[in-house]
N, C-alpha and C positions, 0 to 999 in steps of 0.2 A: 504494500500500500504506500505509494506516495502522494500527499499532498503538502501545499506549502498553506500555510496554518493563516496567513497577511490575506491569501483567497477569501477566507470568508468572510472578512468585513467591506468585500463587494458584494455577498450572498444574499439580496435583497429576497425576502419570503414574501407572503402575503399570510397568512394563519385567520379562518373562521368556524365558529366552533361555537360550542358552550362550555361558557365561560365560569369558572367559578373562583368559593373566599374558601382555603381551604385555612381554618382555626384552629390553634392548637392550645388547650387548658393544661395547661405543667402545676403538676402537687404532689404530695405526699397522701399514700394513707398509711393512717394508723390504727383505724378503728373499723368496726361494722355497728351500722345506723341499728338503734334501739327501736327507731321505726318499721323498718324493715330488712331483712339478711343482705343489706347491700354495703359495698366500703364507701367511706366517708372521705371525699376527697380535699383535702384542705387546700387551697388553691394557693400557687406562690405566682403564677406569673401567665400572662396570654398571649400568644404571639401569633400572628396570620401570613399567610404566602400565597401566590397564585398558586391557582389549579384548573383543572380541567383543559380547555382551551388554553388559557392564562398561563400554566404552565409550560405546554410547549414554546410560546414565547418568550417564558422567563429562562428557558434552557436556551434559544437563538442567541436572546440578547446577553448568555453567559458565554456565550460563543463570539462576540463581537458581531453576529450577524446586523443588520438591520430589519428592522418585520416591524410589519403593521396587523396590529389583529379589529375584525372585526365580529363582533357581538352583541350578545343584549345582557343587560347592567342594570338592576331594579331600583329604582328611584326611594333609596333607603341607606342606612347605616351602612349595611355593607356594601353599599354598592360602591358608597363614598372614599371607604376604606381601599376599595377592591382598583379604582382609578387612581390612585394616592402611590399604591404599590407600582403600577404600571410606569408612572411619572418617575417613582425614585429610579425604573430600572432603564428610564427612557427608550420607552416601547411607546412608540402610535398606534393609537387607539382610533378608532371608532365605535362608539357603545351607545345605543339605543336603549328606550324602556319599552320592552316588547309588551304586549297586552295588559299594561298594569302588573309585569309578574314581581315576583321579590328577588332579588341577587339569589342566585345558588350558594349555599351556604353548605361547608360541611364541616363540625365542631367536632373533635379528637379529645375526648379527654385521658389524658397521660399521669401515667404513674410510676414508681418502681421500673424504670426502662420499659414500659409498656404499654399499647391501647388498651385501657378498659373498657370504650365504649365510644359509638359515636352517632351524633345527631345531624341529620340531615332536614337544608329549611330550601323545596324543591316547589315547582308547576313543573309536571313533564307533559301537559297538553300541546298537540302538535299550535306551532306560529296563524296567528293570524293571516289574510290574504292581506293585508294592508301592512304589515310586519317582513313578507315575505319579499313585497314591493321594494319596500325600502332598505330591504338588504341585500336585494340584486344591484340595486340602485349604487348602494356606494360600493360594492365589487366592480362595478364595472366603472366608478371613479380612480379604483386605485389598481384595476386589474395590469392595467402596462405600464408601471413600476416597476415589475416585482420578476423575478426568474424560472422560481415554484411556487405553488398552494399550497397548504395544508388544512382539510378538513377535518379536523378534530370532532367525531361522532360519541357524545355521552349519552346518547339517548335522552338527554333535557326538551325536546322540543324543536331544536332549532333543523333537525334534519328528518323529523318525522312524515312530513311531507315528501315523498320522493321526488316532486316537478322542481324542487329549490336544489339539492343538490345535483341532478340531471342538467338544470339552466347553468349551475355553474363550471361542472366538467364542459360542457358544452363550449360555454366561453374560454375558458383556457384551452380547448382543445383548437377552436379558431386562432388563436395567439401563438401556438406552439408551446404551451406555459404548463409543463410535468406538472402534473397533481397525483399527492399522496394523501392516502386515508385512511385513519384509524379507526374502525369498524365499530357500531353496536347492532346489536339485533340479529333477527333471522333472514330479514328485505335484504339481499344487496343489488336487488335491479336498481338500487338511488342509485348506485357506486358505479354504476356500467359505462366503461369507455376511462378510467379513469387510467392513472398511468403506476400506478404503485397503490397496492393495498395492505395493511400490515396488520393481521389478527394475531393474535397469540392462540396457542392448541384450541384452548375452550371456548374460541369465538369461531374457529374455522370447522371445532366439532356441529355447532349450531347449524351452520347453511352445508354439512355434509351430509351426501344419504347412507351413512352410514360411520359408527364410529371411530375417529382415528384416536385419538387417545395417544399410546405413546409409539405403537407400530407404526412405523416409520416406512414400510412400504406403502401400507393404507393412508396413511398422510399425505405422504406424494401423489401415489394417485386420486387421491381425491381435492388435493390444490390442484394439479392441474387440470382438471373437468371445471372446474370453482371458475379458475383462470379463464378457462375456452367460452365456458359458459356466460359469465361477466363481461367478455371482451374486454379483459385487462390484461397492459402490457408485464406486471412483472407484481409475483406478490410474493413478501416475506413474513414466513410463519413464524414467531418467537415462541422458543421449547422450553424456557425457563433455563435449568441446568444442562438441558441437552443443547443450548443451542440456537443455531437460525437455520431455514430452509426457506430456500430463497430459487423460486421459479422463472424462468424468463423466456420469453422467446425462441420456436423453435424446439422445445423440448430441456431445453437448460434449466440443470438443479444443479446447484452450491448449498454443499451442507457446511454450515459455521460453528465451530466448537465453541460452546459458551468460556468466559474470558474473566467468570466474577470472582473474586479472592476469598470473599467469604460474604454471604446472603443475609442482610439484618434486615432489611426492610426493601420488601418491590415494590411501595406506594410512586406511582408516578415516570416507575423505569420506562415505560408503552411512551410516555409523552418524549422523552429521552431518546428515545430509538429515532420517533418519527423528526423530531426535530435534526436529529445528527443527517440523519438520512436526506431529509432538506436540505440542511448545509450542503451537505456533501455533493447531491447532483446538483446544488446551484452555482457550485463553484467549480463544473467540470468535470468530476470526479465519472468513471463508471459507474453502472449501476451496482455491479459486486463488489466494488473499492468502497464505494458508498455503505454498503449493507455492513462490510465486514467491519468499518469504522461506526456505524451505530452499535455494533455486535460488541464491541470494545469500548463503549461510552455505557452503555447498560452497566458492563460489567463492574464500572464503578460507581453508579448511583445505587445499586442494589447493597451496597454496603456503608450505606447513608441511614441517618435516619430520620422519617417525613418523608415529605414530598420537598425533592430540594433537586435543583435545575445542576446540570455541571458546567466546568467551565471551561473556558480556554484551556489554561494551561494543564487542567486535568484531562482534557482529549488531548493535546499534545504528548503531555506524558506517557497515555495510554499507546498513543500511535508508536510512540521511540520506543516501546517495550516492545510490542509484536514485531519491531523491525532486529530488535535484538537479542537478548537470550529469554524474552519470555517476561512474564508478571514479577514483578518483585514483591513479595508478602511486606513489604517497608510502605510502599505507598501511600498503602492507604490510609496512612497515620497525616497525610498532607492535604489539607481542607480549606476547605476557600473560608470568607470569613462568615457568611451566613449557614456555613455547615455547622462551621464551628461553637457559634453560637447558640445552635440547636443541640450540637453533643452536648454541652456544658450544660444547659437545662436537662437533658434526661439524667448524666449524671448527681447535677445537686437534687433529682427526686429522689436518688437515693443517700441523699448527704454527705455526699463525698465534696471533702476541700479543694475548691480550684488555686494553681498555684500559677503564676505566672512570671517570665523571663524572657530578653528580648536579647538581640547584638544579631552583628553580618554573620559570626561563626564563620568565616574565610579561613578557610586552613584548619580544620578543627583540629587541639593540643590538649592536651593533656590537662590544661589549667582552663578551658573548656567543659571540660569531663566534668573535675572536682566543679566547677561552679552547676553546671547541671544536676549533678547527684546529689547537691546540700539542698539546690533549689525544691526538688524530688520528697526530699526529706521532710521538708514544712506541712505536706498534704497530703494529697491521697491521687490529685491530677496534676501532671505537670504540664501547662502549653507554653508551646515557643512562640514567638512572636520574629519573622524573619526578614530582614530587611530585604525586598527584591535589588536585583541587579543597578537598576536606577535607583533605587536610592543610596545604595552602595559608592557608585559611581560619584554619586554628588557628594559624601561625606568626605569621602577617602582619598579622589582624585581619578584622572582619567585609567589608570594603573592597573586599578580594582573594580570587580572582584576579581580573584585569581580563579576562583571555581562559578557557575553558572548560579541561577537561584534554584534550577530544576537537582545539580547535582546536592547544592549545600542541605536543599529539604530532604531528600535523600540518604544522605549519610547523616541528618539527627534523625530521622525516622529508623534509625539501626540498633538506636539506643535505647534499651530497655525503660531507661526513668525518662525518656520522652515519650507523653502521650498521643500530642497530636501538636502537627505544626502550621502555623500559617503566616502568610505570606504581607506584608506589608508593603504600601509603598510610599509610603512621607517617610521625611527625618525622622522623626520620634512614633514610637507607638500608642500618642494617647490617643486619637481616634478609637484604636483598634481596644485599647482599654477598655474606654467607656464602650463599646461594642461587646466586650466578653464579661466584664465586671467582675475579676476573679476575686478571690478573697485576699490572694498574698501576692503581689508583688515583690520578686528579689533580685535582688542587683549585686554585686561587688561589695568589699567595704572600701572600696576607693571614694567610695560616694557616700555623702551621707544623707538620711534618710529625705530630709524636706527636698534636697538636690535630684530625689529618684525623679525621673515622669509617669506623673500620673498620680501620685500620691496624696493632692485631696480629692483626687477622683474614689480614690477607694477608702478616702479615711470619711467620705460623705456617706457610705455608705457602710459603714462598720466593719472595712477590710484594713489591712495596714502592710506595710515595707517591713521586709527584712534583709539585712545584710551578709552575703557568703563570704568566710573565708577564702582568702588571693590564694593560689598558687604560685609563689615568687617564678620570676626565670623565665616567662610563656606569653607571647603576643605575637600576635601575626605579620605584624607591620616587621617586628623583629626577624622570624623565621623569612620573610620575605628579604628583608635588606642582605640576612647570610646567604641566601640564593641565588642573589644581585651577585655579590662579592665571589663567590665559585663559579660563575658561568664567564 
């Protein structure tokens, strides 16, 4: 697989779908209600993320792509919330209030590492004709922008109607403009003509006459009848752990070995796939160059936890690994920073102490090590906080780094008392502070405590600064000058 990673912030999409607020309730329990045999969830914190449609956009725009999603948005709390998200991630929107409905709402409530339950606030009645009007309408404002479509199918409404998404493949198919979709239901004459479909096994069991399940002959042949029958050019089946099978033209199957490290959570992987697979044919890519780099973007959302978009530099990472010896089990300790965010909340539901540490780590020494293991020491998590390349650059001089920021997260993801790293780009980590809110910040005792950054950030909040023991003899700027002097 090659591609060059700078392609897809030409990758314009278009993405319509139904849209939703995917909420997430983080507490503790400690009890079962006297009212009735249920746990009693004490709530610490609430936090929301696109989903559904919204999702696949918030994975483009983690891509650098550019995409425009169009939707309907219910003229209410969440909906307000749900346009708010879109803006921080600078995603263009057009969102409609379709028939009086309410924003699609789906509420998670989390505990002890886990869902206990969750509410859903839905109309899946099919769109209005006057709804359906005005959302051809602005498709066909924004349809020759954009390179590919994506039709994100939840079954909410918005595609219940078959003549709306028929009118749409239609359109793209006039323009030359690849449309992918991600299936609900047992109809797929909406879908007919369209140019990539991508169920996973138990959407492609539904519209088979007969069950594929994990037979893998029966699969095949029953996608490609799927195929012939739909008059779709190429469709890829997600197998979970087995994998992708990916049909095309002509009689062509590619079976893809699943790529994921370890399975925590598949909320939202489906949006993941069709989003990369976007990217990918927008920016050139073949169609099984394409599939194979969705196939390898899955494999690290699925060891996320939520519904949480990837990024650039985690499909980059991903891509440089199948081009080299394979997965490193280190990775996936490397998290953008609304992952990380996310781990730290499931973690403190089960009250474990966040510890926090920042520096470039350029050359890591030995007095590296001991500063990380005391830092280790204080709590129960340890995150890193990593300067990227550019900010590197600007502290230290044109020089540095001497290692890449993909290798330096890398070799601290090796280290047992690192938990998880991520990736900064200012001079200083308080952004990214007030973003994690750990309990302890540690630094050096070179520094003294009011000197840390960030430190009424955490003392606002009843966290505080500690200071490690130096390791005399150890700096990189050093180890660098004796390198200078023997070369």
């Amino acid at each position: 697989m090659t591609i060059d990673m700078n392609l897809l912030s030409q990758a314009t999409i278009l993405v319509i779908g139904d849209i939703m607020l995917d909420r997430y309730v983080w507490g503790e329990v400690a009890r079962i209600s006297p009212e009735a045999p249920v746990p009693v969830v004490r709530v610490r914190e609430q936090t929301e993320v696109l989903g559904g449609a919204g999702n696949v956009a918030a994975n483009l725009a983690g891509l650098e792509c550019p995409v425009t999603v169009i939707g309907m948005c219910g003229d209410d709390e969440s909906g307000r919330q749900l346009k708010k998200l879109f803006d921080d991630k600078k995603i263009t929107t057009h969102l409609f209030a379709g028939d009086s409905r309410p924003t699609i709402t789906k509420t998670r409530i989390m505990a002890q590492n886990q869902q206990l339950f969750r509410m859903d606030e839905e109309n899946v009645e099919p769109f209005s004709p006057g709804a359906q009007t005005q959302l051809i309408e602005l498709v066909e404002e924004n349809l020759s922008k954009c390179k590919t479509v994506v039709l994100s199918d939840y079954g909410k409404g918005l595609f219940q109607t078959p003549d709306l998404s028929q009118k749409i493949i239609k359109l793209c198919r006039k323009q030359d403009i690849p449309v992918i979709v991600d299936p609900k239901g047992k109809d797929w004459k909406r879908y007919q003509g369209a140019t990539f479909i991508t169920p996973n096994t138990a959407e492609l069991d539904l519209v088979s006459p007969s069950s594929v399940d994990r037979d893998e002959t029966k699969l095949i042949a029953s996608a490609k009848e799927i195929r012939n029958t739909c008059s779709i050019d190429w469709l890829l089946v997600t197998r979970g752990p087995s994998g992708m099978c990916l049909l095309g033209p002509e009689e062509a199957v590619f079976l893809i070995p699943a790529r994921a490290r370890e399975v925590y959570d598949v909320s939202g992987a489906g949006d993941t796939v069709v989003a990369v697979l976007a990217a990918g044919i927008a920016s050139g890519l073949p169609f099984p160059e394409a599939a194979e780099m969705a196939n390898a973007a899955a494999g690290i959302v699925v060891g996320k936890l939520g519904t949480q978009p990837i990024t650039k530099s985690e499909l980059s990472d991903a891509v440089r690994m199948i081009k080299s010896a394979g997965p490193s089990p280190y990775s996936a300790k490397v998290a953008s920073q609304d992952a990380a965010k996310i781990q730290i909340q499931s973690w403190r539901t089960s009250n474990e102490k966040i510890v926090f540490t920042n520096g470039c780590f350029d050359l890591l020494h030995p007095g590296h090590i001991n500063l990380l293991h005391q830092a280790r020491s204080f709590g129960d998590r340890l995150v890193v906080g990593l300067n990227t390349d550019a900010s590197v650059k600007r502290l230290k001089g044109d020089s540095r780094p001497i290692l890449s920021e993909q290798d330096r997260a890398e070799i601290l993801s090796a280290l047992s008392c690192v938990d998880i790293v991520v990736l900064f780009d200012e001079d200083t980590p308080l952004s990214l502070i007030e973003i994690l809110k750990p309990d302890i910040i540690v630094k050096g005792a070179d520094y003294k405590p009011h000197e840390v950054v960030g430190h009424e950030v955490v003392a606002a909040y009843g966290g505080e600064v500690k200071l490690a023991q130096l390791l005399e003899g150890y700096s990189t700027t050093g180890i660098a000058n004796k390198m200078n002097e023997n070369t």
